[in-house]
N, C-alpha and C positions, 0 to 999 in steps of 0.2 A: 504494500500500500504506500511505501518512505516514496519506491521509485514512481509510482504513478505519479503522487503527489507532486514528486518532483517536476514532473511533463507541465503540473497546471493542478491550481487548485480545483475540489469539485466533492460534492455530496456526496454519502455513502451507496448511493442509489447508483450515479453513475462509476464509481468503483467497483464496485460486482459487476455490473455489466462487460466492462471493459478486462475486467481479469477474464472473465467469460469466452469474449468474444475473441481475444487474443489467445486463448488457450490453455489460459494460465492455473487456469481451475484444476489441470493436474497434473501440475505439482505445488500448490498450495492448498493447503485446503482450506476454503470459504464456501459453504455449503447455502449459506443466506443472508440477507442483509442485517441480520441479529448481528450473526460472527463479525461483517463488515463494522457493526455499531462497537459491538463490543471492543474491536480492535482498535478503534481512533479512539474509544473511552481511554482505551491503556494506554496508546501514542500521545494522549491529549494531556493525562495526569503526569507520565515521563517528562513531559514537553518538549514531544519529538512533532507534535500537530498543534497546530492552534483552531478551533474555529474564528472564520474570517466574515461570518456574517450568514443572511439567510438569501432564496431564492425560491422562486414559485414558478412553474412552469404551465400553463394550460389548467385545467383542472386539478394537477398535482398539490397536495399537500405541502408546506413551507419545509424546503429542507437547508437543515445547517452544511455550508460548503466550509470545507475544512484545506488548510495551506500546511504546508512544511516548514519547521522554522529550522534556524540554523543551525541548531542542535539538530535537529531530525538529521540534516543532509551532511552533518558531519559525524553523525552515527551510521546511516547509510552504506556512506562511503566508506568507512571504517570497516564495517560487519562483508560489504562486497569486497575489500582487499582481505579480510580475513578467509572469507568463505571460498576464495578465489586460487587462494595462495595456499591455505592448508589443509591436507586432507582431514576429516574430521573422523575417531572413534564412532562407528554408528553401529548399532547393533541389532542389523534385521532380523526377523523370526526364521527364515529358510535356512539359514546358517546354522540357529541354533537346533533348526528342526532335523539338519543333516546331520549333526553331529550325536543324536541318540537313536537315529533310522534301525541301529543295527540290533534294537529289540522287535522289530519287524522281521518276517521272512522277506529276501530276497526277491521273492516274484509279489509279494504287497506292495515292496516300496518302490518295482520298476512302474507297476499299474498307476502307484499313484504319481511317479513321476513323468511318464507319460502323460498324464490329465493333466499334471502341469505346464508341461510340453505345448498341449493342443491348446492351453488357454492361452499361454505367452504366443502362440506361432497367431492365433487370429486377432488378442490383442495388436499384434505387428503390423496384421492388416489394415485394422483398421487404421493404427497409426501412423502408416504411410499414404491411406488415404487421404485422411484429414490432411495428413504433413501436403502433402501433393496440391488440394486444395485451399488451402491458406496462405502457400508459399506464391500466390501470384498478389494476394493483396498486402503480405508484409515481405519489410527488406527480411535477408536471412541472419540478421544478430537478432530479432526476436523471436527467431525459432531453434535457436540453439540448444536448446534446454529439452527439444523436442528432437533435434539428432541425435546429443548425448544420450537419451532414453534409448530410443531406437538401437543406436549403438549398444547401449547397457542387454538388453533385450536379445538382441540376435547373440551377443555372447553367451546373454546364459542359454539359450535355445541349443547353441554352439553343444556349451559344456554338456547340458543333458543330453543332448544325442551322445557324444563319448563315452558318458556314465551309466546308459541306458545299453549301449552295447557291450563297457566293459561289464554289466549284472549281465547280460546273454552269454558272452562268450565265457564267464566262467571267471574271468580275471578280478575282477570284485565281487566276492561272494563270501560267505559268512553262514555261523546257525546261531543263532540267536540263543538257543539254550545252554551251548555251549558256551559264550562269550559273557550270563549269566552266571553259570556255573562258576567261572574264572573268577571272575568278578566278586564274587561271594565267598571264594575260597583266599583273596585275595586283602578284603576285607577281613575275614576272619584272620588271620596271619597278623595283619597290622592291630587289631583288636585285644589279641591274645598274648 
């Protein structure tokens, strides 16, 4: 919302819209103009936003148009050289999900990574639809966020076909009761 802002002040009404319409709705999440209210409430009390007054459009309600103040765009720019320059610890759930799989049998957790598979391979589609489609009405710095995904995306597409052939041919395989058994014997030893 710092960068919109930054473009031009403007009401929470037309900020949803506009993360919307540019695409932006995912990878931020703002699900409604509450989220948008609540977020200048927080921008406004930091005093990263100020409201700059009110506006009324046609039959619309009076809505408070909200500006950036100097604080804001030099948080901004701060959090964009931060976020820019350093990787950041993040700790998605499929990572953690991959690293206890091996209480699953082997052909449960190829089935279910296959479904994972066909959901990322049509999300892609769609992705590159859209991308295909909005790349003639914006320049391509405001869809970068939307190649990096894509890119993000066919990697792991990538990986799971590798991972899904190395559970077929036999090269990653495992029994689960056994790795159990280990586990608990192994425990016990450290216990005792």
């Amino acid at each position: 919302m710092l960068a919109l802002l930054y473009e031009a002040p403007m009401h929470p009404y037309r900020l949803q819209k506009l993360i919307s319409e540019r695409g932006k709705d995912r990878v931020v999440n703002v699900r409604n103009r509450y989220s948008v209210q609540q977020a200048l409430d927080r921008l406004a009390r930091d005093g990263m936003v100020t409201a700059q007054g009110t506006e009324r459009a046609g039959n619309y309600p009076q809505r408070t148009v909200y500006a950036i103040t100097a604080t804001g765009r030099d948080y901004l720019c701060e959090q964009l050289r931060l976020n820019l320059a350093t990787p950041a610890d993040e700790f998605p759930l499929f990572p953690a999900a991959l690293s206890i799989m091996a209480i699953m049998e082997p052909a449960h957790v190829a089935a279910l990574l296959r479904e994972r598979r066909d959901i990322l391979a049509r999300a892609q589609d769609e992705e590159t639809a859209t991308y295909r489609r909005v790349a003639d009405m914006l320049p391509p710095v405001f869809l970068i966020e939307d190649d990096y995904g894509n890119a993000m995306r066919q990697a792991e597409i990538d990986w799971l076909d590798r991972t899904l052939a190395r559970i077929a041919d036999g090269t990653l395989a495992w029994d689960p009761e056994s790795l159990i058994a280990a586990a608990r014997r192994a425990h016990d030893e450290e216990s005792g």
